[in-house]
C-alpha positions as CSV (number, residue, x, y, z in Angstrom):
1,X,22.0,130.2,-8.1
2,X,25.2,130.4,-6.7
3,X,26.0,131.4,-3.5
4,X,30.0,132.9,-2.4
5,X,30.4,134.4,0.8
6,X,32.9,135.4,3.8
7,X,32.2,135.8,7.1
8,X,34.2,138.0,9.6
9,X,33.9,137.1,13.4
10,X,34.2,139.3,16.5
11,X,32.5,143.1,14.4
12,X,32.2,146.3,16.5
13,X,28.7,146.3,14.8
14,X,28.6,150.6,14.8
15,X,31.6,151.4,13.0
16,X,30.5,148.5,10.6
17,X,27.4,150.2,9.9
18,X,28.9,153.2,9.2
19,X,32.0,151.6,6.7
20,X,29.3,150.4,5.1
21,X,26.6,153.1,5.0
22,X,29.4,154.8,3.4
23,X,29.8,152.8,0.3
24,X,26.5,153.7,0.1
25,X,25.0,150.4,0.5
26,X,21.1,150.7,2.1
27,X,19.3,149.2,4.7
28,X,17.3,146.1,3.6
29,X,16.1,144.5,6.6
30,X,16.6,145.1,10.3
31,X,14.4,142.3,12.7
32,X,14.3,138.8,13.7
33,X,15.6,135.6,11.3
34,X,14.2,132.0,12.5
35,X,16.0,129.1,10.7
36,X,15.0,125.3,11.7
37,X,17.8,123.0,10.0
38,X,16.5,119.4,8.8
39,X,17.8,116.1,7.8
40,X,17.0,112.4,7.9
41,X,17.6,110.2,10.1
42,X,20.7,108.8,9.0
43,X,22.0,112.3,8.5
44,X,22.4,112.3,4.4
45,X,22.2,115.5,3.6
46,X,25.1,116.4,6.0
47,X,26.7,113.5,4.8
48,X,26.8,114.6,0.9
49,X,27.5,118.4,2.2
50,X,24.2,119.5,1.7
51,X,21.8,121.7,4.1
52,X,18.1,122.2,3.8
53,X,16.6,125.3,5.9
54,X,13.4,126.5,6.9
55,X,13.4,130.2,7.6
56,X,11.4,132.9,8.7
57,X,12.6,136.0,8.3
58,X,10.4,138.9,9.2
59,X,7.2,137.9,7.2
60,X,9.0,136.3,4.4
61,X,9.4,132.2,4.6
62,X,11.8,130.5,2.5
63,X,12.8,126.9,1.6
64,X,16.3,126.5,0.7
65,X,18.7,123.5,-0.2
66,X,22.7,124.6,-0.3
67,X,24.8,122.4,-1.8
68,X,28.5,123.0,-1.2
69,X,31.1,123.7,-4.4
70,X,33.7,125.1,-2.0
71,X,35.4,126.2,1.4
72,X,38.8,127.2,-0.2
73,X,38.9,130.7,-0.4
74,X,35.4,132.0,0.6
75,X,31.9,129.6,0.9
76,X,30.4,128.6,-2.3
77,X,27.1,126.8,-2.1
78,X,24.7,126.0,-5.4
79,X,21.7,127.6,-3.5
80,X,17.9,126.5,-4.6
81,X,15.4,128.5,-2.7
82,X,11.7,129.1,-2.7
83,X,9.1,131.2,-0.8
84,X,6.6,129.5,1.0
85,X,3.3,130.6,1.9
86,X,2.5,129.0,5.2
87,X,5.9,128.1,7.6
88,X,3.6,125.7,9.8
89,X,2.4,123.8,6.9
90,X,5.8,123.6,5.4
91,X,7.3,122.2,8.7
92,X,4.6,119.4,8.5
93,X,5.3,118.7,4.8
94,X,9.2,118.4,5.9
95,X,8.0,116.2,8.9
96,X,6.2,114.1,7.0
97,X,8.6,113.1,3.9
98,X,11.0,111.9,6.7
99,X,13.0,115.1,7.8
100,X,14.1,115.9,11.0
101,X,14.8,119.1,12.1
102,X,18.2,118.8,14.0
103,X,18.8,122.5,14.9
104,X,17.0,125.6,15.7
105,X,18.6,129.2,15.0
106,X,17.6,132.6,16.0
107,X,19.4,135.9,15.2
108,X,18.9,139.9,14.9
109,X,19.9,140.6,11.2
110,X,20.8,143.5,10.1
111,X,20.8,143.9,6.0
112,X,22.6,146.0,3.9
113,X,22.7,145.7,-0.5
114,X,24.6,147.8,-2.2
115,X,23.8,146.6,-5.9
116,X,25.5,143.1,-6.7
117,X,26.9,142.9,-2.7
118,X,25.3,141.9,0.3
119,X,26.6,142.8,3.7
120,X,24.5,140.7,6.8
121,X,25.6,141.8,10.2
122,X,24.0,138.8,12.5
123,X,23.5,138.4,16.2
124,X,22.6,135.2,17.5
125,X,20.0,135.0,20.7
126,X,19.2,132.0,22.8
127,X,21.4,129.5,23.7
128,X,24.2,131.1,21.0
129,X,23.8,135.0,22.5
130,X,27.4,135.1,24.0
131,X,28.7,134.5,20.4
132,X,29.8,138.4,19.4
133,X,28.3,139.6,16.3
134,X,29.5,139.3,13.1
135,X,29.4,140.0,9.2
136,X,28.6,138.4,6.3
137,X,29.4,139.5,3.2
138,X,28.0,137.7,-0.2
139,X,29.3,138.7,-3.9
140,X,29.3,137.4,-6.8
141,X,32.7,136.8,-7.1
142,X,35.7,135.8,-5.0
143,X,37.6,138.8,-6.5
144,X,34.5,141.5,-5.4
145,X,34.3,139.4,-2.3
146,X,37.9,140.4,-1.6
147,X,37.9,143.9,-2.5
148,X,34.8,144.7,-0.2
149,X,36.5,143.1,2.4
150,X,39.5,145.6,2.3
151,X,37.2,148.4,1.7
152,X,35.4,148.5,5.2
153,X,38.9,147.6,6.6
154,X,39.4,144.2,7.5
155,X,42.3,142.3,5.3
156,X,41.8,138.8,3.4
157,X,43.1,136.6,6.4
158,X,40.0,138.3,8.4
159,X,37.4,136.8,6.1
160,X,36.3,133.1,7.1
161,X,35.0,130.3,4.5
162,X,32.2,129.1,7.2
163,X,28.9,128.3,7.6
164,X,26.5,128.7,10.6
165,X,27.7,125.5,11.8
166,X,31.6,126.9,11.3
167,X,30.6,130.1,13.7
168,X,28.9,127.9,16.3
169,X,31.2,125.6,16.2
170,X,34.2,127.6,16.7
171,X,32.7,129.1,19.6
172,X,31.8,125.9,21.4
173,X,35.5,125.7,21.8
């Protein structure tokens, strides 16, 4: 599958909710996401632009590789992703073919679908809780992308190509 999203920095996280509430897009999730990032040692998937994940998010685990198309306009990542039963056991799988988990993640996510569109308000806590929240919005096309972009307000030159790494990055500044 392929993945192509925006992200827009700095929200007021209310009037967000209610641009897009009233698109008519529903609530899909609201609670904790836990993502442990891995490589190997020599740092290959980073290397060839490529980022595996563990992630638990509520009671749903998920392995997923990303492997990046683009960062022109918006994000695009080929995206192969699978549930897994057991997080702990998947960790020690991951451990034990070599992979090192090099960063830990934890956020409030608030999610929102309105049919083919995904809106992901996020909230990092820990170390990364100063960083304000902000949105991400995933379509299936650069062109819907954009027009869901102007439609809760924000223009084009809002929306940010970037990854979790971008965001935390940036703010590390």
């Amino acid at each position: 599958m392929q993945e192509i999203e925006v992200k827009i920095l700095d929200i007021d996280k209310d009037n967000i909710i209610k641009k897009i509430e009233s698109l008519g897009a529903v609530k899909i999730f609201d609670g904790l996401v836990e993502t442990a990032y891995f490589d190997t040692p020599d740092k290959k998937l980073c290397k060839d632009h490529k980022t595996l994940r563990l992630r638990k998010r509520g009671t749903l685990y998920e392995l997923t590789l990303k492997e990046k198309v683009s960062k022109a306009e918006a994000k695009i990542m080929n995206e192969y992703e699978v549930t897994v039963e057991n997080y702990e056991v998947m960790m020690s799988v991951l451990n034990g073919l070599g992979f090192q988990q090099y960063l830990s993640l934890s956020k409030h996510r608030l999610s929102y679908s309105l049919n083919d569109i995904h809106f992901e308000i996020d909230k990092y806590n820990g170390k990364y809780k100063d960083i304000p929240p902000f949105l991400e919005i995933e379509a299936p096309s650069i062109d819907a992308l954009k027009t869901y972009v102007l439609k809760i307000g924000f223009s084009w030159s809002d929306a940010k190509p970037w990854s979790s790494k971008d965001v935390l990055s940036h703010y590390s500044k």
